[in-house]
gemmi code that builds the backbone of each chain (N, CA, C; Angstrom):
import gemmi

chains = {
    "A": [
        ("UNK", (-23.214, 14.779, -22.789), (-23.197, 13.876, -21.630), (-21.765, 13.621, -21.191)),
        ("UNK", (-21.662, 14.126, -19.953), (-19.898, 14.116, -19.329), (-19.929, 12.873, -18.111)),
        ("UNK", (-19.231, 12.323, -17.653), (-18.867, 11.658, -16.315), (-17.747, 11.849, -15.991)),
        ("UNK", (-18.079, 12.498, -14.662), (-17.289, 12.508, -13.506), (-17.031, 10.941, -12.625)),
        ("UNK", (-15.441, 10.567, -12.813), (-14.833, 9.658, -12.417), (-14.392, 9.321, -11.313)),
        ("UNK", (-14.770, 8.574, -9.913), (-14.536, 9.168, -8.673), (-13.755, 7.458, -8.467)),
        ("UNK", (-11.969, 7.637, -8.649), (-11.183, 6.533, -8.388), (-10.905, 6.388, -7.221)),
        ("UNK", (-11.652, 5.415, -6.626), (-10.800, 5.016, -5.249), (-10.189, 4.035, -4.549)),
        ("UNK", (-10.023, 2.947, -5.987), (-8.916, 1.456, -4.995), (-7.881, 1.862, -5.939)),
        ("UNK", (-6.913, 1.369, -5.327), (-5.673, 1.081, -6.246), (-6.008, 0.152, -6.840)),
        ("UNK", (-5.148, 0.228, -8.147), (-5.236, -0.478, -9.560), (-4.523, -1.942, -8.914)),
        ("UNK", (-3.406, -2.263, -8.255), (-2.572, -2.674, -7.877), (-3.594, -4.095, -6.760)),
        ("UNK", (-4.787, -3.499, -6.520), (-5.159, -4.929, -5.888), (-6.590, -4.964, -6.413)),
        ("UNK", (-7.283, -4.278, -6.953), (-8.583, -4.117, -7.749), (-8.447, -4.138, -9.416)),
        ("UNK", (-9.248, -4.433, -10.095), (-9.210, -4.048, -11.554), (-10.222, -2.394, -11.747)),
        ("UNK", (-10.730, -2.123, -10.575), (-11.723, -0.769, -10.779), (-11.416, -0.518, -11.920)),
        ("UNK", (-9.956, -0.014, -11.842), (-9.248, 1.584, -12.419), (-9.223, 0.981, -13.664)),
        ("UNK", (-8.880, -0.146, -14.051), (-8.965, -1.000, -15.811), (-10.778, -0.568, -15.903)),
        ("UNK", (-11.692, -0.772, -15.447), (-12.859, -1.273, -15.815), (-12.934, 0.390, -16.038)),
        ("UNK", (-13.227, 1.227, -15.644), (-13.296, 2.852, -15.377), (-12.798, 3.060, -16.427)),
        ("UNK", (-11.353, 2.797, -17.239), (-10.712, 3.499, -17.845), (-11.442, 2.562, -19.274)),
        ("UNK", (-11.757, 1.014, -19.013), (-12.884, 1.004, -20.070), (-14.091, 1.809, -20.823)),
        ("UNK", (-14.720, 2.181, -19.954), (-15.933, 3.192, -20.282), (-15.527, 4.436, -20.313)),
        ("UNK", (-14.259, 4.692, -20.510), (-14.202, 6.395, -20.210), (-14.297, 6.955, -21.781)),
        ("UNK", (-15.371, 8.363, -21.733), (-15.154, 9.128, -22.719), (-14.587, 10.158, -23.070)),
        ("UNK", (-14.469, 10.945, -23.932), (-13.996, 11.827, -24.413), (-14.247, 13.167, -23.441)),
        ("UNK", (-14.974, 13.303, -22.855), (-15.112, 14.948, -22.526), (-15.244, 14.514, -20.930)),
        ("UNK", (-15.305, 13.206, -20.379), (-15.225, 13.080, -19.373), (-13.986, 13.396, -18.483)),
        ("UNK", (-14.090, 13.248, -16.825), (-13.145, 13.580, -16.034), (-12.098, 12.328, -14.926)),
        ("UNK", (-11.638, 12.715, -14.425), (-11.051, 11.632, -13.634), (-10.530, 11.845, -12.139)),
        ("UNK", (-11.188, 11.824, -11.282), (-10.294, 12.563, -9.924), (-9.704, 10.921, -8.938)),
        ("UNK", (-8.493, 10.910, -8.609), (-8.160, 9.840, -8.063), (-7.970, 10.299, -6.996)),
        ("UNK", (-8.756, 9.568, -6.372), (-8.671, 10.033, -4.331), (-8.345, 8.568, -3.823)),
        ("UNK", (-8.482, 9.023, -2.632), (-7.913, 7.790, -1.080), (-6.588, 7.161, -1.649)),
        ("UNK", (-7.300, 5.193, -1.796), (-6.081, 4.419, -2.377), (-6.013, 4.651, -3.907)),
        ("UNK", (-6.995, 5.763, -4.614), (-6.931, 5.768, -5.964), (-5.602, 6.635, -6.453)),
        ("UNK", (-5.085, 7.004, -5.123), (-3.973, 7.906, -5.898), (-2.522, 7.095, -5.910)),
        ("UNK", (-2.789, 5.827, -5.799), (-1.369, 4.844, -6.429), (-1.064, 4.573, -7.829)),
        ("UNK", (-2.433, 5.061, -8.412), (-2.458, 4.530, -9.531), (-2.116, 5.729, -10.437)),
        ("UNK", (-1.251, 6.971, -10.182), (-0.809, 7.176, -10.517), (0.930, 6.844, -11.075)),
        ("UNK", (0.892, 5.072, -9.884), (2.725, 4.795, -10.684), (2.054, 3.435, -11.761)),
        ("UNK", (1.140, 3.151, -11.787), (0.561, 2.042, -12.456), (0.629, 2.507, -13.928)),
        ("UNK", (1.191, 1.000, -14.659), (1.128, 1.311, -15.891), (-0.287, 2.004, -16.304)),
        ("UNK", (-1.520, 1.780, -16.405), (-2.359, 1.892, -16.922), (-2.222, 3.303, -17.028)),
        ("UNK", (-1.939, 4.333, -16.110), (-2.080, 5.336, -15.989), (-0.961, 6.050, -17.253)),
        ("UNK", (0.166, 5.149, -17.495), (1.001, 5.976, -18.451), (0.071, 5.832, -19.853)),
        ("UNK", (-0.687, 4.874, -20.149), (-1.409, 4.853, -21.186), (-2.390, 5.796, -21.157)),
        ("UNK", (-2.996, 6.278, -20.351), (-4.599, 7.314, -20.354), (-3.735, 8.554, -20.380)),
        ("UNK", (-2.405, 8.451, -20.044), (-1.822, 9.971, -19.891), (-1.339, 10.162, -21.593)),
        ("UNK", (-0.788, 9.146, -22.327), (-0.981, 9.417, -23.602), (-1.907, 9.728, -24.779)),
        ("UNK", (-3.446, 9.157, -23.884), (-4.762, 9.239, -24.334), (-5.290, 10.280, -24.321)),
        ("UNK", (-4.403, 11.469, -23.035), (-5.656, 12.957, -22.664), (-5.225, 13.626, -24.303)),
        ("UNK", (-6.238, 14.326, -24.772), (-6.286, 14.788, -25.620), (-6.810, 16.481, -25.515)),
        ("UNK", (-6.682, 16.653, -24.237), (-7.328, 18.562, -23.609), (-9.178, 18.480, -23.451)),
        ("UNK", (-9.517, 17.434, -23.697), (-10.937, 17.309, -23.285), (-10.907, 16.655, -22.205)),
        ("UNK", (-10.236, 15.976, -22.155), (-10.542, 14.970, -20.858), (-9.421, 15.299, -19.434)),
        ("UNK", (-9.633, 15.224, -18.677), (-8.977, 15.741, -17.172), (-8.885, 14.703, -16.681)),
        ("UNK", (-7.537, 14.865, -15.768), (-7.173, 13.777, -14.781), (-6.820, 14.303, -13.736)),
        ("UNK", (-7.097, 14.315, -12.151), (-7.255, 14.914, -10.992), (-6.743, 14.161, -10.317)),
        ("UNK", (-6.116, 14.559, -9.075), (-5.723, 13.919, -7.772), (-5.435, 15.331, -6.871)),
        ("UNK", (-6.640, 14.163, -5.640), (-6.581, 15.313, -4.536), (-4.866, 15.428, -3.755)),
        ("UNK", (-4.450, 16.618, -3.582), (-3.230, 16.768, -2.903), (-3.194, 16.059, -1.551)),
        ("UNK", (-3.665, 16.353, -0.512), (-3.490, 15.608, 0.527), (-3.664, 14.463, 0.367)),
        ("UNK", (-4.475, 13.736, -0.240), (-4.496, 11.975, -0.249), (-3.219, 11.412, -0.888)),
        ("UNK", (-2.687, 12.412, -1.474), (-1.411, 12.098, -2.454), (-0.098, 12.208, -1.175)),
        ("UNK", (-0.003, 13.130, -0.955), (0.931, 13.454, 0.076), (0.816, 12.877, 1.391)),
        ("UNK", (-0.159, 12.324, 1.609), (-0.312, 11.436, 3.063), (0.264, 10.544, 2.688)),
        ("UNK", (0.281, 9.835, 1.015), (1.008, 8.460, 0.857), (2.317, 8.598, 0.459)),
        ("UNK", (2.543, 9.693, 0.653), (4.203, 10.020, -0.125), (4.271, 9.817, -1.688)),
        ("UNK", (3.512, 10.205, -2.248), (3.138, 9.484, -3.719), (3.965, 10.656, -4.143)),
        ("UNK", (4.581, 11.313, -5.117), (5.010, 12.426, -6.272), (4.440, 13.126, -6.988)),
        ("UNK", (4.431, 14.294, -7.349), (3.432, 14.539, -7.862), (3.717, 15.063, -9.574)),
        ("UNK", (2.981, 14.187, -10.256), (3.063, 14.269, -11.755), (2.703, 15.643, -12.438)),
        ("UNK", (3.308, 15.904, -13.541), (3.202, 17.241, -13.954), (2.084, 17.253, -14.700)),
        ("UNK", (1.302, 16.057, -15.486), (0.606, 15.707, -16.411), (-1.118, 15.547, -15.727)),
        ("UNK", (-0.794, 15.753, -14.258), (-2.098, 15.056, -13.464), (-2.452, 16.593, -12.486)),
        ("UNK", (-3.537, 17.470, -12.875), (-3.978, 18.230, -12.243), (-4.559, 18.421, -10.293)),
        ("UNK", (-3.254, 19.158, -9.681), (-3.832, 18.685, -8.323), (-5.038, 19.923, -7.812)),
        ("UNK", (-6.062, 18.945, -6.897), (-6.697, 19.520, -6.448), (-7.627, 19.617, -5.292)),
        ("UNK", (-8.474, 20.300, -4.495), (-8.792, 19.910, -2.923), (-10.233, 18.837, -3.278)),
        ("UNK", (-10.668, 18.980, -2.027), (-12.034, 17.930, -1.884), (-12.970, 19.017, -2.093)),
        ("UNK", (-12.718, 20.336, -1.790), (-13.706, 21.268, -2.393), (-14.118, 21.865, -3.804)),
        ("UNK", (-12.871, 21.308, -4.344), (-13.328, 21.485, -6.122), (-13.624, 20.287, -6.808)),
        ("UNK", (-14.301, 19.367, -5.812), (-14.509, 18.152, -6.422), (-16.453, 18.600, -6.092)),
        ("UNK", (-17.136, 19.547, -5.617), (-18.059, 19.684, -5.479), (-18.200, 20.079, -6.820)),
        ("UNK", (-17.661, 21.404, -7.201), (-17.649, 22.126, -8.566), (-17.743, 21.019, -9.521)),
        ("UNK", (-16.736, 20.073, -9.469), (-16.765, 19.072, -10.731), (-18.217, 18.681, -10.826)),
        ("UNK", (-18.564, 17.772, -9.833), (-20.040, 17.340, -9.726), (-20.983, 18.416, -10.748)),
        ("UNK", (-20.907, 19.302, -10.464), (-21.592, 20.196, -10.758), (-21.332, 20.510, -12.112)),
        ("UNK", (-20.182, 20.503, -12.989), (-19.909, 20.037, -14.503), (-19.847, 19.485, -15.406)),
        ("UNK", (-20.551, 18.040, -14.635), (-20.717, 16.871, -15.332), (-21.763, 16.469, -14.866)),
        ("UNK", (-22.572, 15.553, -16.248), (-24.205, 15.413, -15.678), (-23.986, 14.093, -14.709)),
        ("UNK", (-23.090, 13.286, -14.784), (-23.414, 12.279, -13.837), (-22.132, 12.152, -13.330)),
        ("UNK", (-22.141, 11.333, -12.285), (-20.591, 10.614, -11.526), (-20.398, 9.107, -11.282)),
        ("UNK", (-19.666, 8.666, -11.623), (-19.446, 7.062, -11.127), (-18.569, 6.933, -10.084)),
        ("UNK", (-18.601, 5.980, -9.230), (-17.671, 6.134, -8.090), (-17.111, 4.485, -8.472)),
        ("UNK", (-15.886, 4.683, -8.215), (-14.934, 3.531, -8.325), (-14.576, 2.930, -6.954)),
        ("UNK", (-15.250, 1.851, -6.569), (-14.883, 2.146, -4.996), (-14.955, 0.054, -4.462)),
    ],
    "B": [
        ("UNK", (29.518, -30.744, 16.110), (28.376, -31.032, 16.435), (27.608, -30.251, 17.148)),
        ("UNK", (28.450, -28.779, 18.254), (27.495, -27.840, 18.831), (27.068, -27.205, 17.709)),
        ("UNK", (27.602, -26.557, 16.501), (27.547, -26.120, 15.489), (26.349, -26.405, 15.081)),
        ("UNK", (25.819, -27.864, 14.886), (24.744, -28.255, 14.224), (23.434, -28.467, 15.098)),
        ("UNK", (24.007, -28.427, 16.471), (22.750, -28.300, 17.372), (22.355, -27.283, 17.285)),
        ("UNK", (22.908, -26.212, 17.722), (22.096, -24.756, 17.147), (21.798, -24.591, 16.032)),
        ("UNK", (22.176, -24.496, 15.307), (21.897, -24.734, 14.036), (20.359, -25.398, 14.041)),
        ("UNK", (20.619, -26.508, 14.100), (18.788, -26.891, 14.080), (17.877, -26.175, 15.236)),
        ("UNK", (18.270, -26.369, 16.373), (17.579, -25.418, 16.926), (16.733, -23.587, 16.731)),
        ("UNK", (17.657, -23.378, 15.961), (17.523, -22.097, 15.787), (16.420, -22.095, 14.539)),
        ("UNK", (16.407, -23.771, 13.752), (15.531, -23.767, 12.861), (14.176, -23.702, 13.356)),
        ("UNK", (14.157, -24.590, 14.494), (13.145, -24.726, 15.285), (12.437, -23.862, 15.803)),
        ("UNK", (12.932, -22.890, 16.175), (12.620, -21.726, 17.170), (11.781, -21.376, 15.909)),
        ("UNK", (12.302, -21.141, 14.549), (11.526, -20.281, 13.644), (10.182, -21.014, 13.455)),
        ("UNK", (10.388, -22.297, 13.078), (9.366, -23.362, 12.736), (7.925, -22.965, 13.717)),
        ("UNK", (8.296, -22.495, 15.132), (7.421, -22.425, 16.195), (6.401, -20.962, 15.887)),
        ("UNK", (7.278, -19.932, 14.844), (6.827, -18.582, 15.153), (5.496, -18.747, 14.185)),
        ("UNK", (5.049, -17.190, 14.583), (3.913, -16.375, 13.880), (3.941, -15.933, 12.770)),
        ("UNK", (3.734, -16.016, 11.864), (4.175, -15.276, 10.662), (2.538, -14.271, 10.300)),
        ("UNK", (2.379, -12.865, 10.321), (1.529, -11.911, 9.811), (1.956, -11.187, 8.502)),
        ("UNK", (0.989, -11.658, 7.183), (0.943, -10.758, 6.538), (0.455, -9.659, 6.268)),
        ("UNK", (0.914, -8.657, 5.225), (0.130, -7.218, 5.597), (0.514, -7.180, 4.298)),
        ("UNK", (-1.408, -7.224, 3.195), (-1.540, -6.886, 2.156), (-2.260, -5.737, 1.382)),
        ("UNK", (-2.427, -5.087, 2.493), (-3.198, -4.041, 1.799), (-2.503, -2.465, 2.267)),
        ("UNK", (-2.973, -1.936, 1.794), (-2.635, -0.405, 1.747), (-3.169, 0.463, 3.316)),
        ("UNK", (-2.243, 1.345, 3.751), (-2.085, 1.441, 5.286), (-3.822, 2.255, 5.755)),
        ("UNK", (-3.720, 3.253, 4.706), (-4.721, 4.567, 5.250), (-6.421, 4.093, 5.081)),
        ("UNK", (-7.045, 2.995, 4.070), (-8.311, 2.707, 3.587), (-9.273, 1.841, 4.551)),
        ("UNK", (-8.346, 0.781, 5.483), (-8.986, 0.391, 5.695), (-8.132, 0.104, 7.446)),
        ("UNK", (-9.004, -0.759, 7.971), (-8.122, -0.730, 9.598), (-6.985, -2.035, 9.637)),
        ("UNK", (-7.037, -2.742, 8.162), (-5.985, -4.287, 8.446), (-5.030, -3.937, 9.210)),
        ("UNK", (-4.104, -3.030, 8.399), (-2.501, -2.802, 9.003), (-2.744, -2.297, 10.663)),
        ("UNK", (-3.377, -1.750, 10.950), (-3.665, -1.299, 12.347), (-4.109, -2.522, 13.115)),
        ("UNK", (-4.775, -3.642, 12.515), (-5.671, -4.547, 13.268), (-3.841, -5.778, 13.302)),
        ("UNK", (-3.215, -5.628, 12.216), (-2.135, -6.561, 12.060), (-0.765, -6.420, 12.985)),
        ("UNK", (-0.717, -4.735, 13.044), (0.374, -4.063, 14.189), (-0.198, -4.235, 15.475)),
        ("UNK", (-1.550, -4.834, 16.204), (-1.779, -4.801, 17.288), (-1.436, -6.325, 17.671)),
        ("UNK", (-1.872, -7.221, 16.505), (-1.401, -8.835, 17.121), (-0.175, -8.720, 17.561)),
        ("UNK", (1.000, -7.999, 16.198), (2.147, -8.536, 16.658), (3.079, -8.199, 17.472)),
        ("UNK", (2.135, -6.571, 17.918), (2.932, -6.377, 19.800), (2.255, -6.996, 20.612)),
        ("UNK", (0.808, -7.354, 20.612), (0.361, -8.399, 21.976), (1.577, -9.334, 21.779)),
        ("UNK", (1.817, -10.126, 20.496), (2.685, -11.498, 20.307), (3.847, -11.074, 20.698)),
        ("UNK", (4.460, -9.762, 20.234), (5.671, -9.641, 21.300), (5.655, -9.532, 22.642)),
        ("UNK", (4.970, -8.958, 23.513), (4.779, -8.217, 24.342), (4.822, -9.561, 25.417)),
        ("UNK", (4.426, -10.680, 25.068), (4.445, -12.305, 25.527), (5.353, -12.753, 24.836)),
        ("UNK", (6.260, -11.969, 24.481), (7.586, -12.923, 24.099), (7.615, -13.935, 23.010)),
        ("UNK", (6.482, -13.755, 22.303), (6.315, -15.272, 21.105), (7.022, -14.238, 20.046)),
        ("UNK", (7.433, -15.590, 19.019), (8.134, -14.920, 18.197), (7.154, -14.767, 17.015)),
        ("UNK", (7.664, -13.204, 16.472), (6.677, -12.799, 15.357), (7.344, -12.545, 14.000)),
        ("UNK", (7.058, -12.704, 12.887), (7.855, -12.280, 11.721), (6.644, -11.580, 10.965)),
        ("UNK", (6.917, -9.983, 10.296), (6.071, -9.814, 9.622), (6.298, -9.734, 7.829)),
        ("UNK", (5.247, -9.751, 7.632), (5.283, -9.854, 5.826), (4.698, -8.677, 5.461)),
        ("UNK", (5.416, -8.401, 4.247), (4.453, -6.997, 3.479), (5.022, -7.699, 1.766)),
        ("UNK", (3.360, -7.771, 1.571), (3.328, -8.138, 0.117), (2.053, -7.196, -0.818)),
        ("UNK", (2.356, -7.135, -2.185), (0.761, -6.540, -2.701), (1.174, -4.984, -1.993)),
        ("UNK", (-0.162, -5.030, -1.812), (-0.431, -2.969, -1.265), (0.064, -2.918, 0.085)),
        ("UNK", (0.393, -3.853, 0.617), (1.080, -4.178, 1.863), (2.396, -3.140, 1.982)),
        ("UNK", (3.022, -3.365, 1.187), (4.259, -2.615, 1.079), (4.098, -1.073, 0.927)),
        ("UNK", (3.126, -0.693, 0.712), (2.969, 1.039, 1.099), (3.298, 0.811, 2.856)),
        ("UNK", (2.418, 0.321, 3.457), (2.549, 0.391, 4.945), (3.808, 0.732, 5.242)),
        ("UNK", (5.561, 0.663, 4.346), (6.515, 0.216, 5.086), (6.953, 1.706, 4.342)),
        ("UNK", (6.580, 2.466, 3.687), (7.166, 3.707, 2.414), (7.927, 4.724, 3.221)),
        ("UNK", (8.759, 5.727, 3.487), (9.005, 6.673, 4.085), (8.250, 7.922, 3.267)),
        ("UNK", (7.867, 8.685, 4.611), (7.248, 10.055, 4.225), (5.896, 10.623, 4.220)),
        ("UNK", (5.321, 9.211, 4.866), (3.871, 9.136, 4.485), (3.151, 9.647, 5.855)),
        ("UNK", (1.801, 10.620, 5.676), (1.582, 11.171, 6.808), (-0.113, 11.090, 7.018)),
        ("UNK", (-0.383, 10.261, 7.823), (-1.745, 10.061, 7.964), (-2.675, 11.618, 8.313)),
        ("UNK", (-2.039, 12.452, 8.946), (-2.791, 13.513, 9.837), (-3.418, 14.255, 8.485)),
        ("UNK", (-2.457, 14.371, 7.486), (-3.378, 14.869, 6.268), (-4.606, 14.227, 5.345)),
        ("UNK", (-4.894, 13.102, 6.081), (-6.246, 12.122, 5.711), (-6.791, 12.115, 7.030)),
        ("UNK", (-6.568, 12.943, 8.013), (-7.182, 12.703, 9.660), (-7.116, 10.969, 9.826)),
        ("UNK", (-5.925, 10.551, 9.800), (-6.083, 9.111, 10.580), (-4.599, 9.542, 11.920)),
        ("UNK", (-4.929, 8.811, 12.645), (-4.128, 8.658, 13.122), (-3.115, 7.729, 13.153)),
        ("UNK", (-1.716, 8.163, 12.729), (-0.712, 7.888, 12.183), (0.008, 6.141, 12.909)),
        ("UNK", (-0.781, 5.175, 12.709), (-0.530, 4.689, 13.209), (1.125, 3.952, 12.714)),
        ("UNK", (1.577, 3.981, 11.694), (2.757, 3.414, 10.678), (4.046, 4.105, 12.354)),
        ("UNK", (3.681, 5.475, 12.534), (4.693, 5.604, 13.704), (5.413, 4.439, 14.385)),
        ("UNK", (4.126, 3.659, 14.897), (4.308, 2.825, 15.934), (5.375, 1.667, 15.573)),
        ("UNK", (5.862, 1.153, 14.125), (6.481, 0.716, 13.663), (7.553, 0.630, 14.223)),
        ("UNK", (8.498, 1.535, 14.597), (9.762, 1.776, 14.854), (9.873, 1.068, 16.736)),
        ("UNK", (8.517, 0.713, 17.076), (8.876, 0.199, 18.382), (9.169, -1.433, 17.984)),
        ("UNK", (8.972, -1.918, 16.968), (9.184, -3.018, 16.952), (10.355, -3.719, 17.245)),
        ("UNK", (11.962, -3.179, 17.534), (12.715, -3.446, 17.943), (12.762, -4.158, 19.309)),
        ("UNK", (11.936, -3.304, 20.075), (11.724, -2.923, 21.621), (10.872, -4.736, 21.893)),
        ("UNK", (10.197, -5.044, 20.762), (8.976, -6.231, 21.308), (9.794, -7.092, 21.294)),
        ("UNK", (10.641, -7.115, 20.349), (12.318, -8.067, 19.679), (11.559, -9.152, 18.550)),
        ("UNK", (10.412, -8.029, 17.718), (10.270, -8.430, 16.207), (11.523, -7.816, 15.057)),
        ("UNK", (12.029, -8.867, 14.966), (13.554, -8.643, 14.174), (13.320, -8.778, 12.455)),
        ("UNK", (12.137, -9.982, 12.568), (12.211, -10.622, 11.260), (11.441, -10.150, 10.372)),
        ("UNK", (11.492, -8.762, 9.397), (10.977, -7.988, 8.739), (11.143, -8.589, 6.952)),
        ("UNK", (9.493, -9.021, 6.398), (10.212, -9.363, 4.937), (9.315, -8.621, 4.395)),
        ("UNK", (10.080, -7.828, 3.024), (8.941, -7.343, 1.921), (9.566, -7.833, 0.671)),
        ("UNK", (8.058, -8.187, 0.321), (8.249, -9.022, -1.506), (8.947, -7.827, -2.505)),
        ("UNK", (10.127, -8.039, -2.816), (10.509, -7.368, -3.801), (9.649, -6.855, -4.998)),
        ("UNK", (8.930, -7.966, -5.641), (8.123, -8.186, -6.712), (6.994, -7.143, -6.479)),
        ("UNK", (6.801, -7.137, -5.644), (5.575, -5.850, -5.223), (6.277, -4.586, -4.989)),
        ("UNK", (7.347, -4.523, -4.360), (7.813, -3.358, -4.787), (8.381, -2.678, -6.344)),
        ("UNK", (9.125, -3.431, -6.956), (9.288, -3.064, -8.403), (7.824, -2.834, -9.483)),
        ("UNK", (6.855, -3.859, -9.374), (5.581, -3.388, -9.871), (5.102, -2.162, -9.283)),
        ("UNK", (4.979, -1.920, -8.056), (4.350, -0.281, -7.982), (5.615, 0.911, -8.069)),
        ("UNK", (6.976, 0.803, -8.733), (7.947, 1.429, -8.769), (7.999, 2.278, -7.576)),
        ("UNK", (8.333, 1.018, -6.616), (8.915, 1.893, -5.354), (10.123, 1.548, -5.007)),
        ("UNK", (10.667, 2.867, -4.013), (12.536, 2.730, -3.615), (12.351, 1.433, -2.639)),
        ("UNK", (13.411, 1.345, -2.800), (13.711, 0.565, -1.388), (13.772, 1.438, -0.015)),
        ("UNK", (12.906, 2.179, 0.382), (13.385, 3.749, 1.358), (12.234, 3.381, 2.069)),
        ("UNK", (12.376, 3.339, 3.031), (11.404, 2.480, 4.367), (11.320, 3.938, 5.699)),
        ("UNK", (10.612, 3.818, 6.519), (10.858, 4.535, 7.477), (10.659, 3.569, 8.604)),
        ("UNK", (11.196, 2.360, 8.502), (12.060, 1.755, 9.346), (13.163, 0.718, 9.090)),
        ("UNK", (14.297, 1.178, 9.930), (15.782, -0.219, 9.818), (15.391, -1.429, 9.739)),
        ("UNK", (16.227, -2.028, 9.183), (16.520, -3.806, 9.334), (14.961, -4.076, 8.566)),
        ("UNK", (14.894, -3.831, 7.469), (13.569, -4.628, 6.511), (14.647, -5.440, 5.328)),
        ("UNK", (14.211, -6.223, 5.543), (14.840, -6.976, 4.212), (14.013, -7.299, 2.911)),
        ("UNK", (14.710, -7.276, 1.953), (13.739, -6.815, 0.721), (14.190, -8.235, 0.224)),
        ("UNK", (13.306, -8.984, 0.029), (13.222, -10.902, -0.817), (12.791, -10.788, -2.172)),
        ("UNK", (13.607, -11.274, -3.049), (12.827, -11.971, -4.071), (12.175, -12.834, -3.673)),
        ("UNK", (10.671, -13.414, -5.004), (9.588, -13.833, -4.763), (9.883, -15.206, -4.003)),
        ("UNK", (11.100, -16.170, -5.035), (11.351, -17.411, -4.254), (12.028, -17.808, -2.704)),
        ("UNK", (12.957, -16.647, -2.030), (13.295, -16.491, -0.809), (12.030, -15.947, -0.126)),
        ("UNK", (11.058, -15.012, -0.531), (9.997, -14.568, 0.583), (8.982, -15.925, 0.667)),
        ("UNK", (8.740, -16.337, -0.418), (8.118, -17.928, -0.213), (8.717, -18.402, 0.764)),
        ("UNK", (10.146, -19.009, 0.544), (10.214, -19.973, 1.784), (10.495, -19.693, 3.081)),
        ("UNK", (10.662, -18.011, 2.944), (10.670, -17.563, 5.001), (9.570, -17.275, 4.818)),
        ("UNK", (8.127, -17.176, 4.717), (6.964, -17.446, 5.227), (6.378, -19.035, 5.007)),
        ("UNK", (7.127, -20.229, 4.655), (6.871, -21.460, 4.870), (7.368, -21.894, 5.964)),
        ("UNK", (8.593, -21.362, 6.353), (9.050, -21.530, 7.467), (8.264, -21.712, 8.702)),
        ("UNK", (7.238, -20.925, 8.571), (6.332, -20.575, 9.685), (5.253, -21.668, 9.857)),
        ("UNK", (4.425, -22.360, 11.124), (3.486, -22.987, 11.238), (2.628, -22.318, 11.523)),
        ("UNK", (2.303, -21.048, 11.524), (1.203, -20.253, 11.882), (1.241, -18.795, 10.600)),
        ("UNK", (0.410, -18.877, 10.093), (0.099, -17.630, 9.376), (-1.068, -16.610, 9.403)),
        ("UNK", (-0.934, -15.871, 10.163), (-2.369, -14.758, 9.742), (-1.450, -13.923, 8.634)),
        ("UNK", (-3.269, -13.469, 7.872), (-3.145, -12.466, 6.651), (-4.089, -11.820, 6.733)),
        ("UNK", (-3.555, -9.965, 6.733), (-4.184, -8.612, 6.868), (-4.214, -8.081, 5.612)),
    ],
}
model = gemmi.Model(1)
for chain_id, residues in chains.items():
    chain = gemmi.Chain(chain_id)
    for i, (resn, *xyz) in enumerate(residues, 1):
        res = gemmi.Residue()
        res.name, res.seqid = resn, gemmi.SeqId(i, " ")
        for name, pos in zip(("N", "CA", "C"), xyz):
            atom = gemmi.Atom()
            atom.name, atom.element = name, gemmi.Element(name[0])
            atom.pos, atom.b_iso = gemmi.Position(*pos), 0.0
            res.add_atom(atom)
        chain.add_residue(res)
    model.add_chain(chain)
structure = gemmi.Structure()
structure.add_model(model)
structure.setup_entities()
C-alpha cells in the first residue's frame, strides 16, 4: 500500500505540509505543486530530506517552481504535470493537500 | 515653528491614508490581484495608499517570477506603475522574509524592508486598513 502525496499550500500559512508529512510512509511519494512548491525553503522540508531513505520520492513540478522563482534543489526530483498521471498510476491511492 | 507645522501635518496626511495588506501568495488565489486593483482606483483619485506585504504576501514582491508558466496572467508586472499613482509607501515584514529565506531582491524600487516592531507602527499609523 503506497500514497501518492499531492502538496498544495505552502507550509508557511497552512499546517497541510506538517499534517502530510505526519502520515507519510515509507514507500510513499511526494509531488509539491502550485503554492506547495515554497515548501521547499521551509524547515520541515530539510527534515523529510534527511528522512528519504531511496524508497520514498519527493517531486516538484518545474514550471510551478519557476513561475515562483523558487531554486531548484538537487535532493528534490523535477517533474511535468504529465508524469504526475504515471505516479497516480503507481500508487494505490492519492491524498491531496489542498 | 514652520518646522513643526509640517512636521505634524505631514503626520496627518499619513493618519488620513489607506493602508492594504497583502498576505498571501501571488499565483493561488485572486487576493493580490483583487488588492493591486483598490490601490490604483485609490491612487488614480489621488487618496493616499500605503501597501503591506506580510506572511506569503511577500512572494508577491520576489524578482523573477513568471506567471505565463502557470497560464496566469502576470499581473505582479503592473507593480512597477505604482510610482505613476504616487503610491510611495511600500512596507515588507522583514520577519517573513528571513523565515521563508528570501533575498531582499524585489522586482520593484523603493520597498522598504521593516523589522516586526517598525512595520507595526507604520501600519498603525493608518485609520483605514484592508487585508488581502
Amino acid at each position: 500500500m503506497s500514497t501518492l502525496h499531492l502538496v498544495r499550500q505552502s507550509a508557511f500559512a497552512t499546517n497541510d505540509f506538517a499534517q502530510c508529512l505526519s502520515v507519510l510512509d515509507h514507500q510513499d511519494s511526494i509531488v509539491l505543486m502550485d503554492d506547495g512548491c515554497y515548501n521547499l525553503k521551509h524547515s520541515l522540508m530539510d527534515s523529510l530530506i534527511k528522512r528519504v531513505d531511496g524508497t520514498l520520492s519527493i517531486n516538484v513540478i518545474t514550471s510551478h517552481a519557476q513561475a515562483r522563482a523558487l531554486e531548484i534543489l538537487a535532493s528534490v526530483q523535477h517533474i511535468e504535470m504529465s508524469d504526475v498521471v504515471e505516479l497516480t498510476f503507481n500508487h494505490t491511492k492519492v491524498i491531496t493537500w489542498q | 515653528m514652520t518646522s513643526s507645522y509640517t512636521e505634524e501635518k505631514s503626520d496627518l496626511s499619513s493618519n488620513n491614508g489607506l493602508a492594504i495588506i497583502n498576505s498571501k501568495a501571488p499565483f493561488s488565489s485572486n487576493n493580490g490581484k483583487d488588492a493591486l486593483d483598490i490601490a490604483l482606483i485609490f491612487g488614480s483619485f489621488e487618496q493616499k495608499v500605503s501597501l503591506f506585504f506580510q506572511g506569503d504576501g511577500v512572494y508577491q514582491l520576489i524578482a523573477d517570477q513568471d506567471g505565463r508558466l502557470v497560464s496566469i496572467k502576470d499581473y505582479l508586472k503592473t507593480f512597477s506603475a505604482f510610482e505613476f499613482y504616487d503610491i510611495e509607501d511600500i512596507y515588507v515584514c522583514q520577519q517573513s522574509l528571513v523565515n521563508r529565506q528570501l533575498d531582499e531582491k524585489f522586482h520593484i524600487d523603493d520597498v522598504q524592508v521593516l523589522p516586526s516592531v517598525e512595520f507595526s507602527s507604520a501600519l498603525n499609523r493608518h485609520q483605514h486598513v484592508l487585508r488581502f
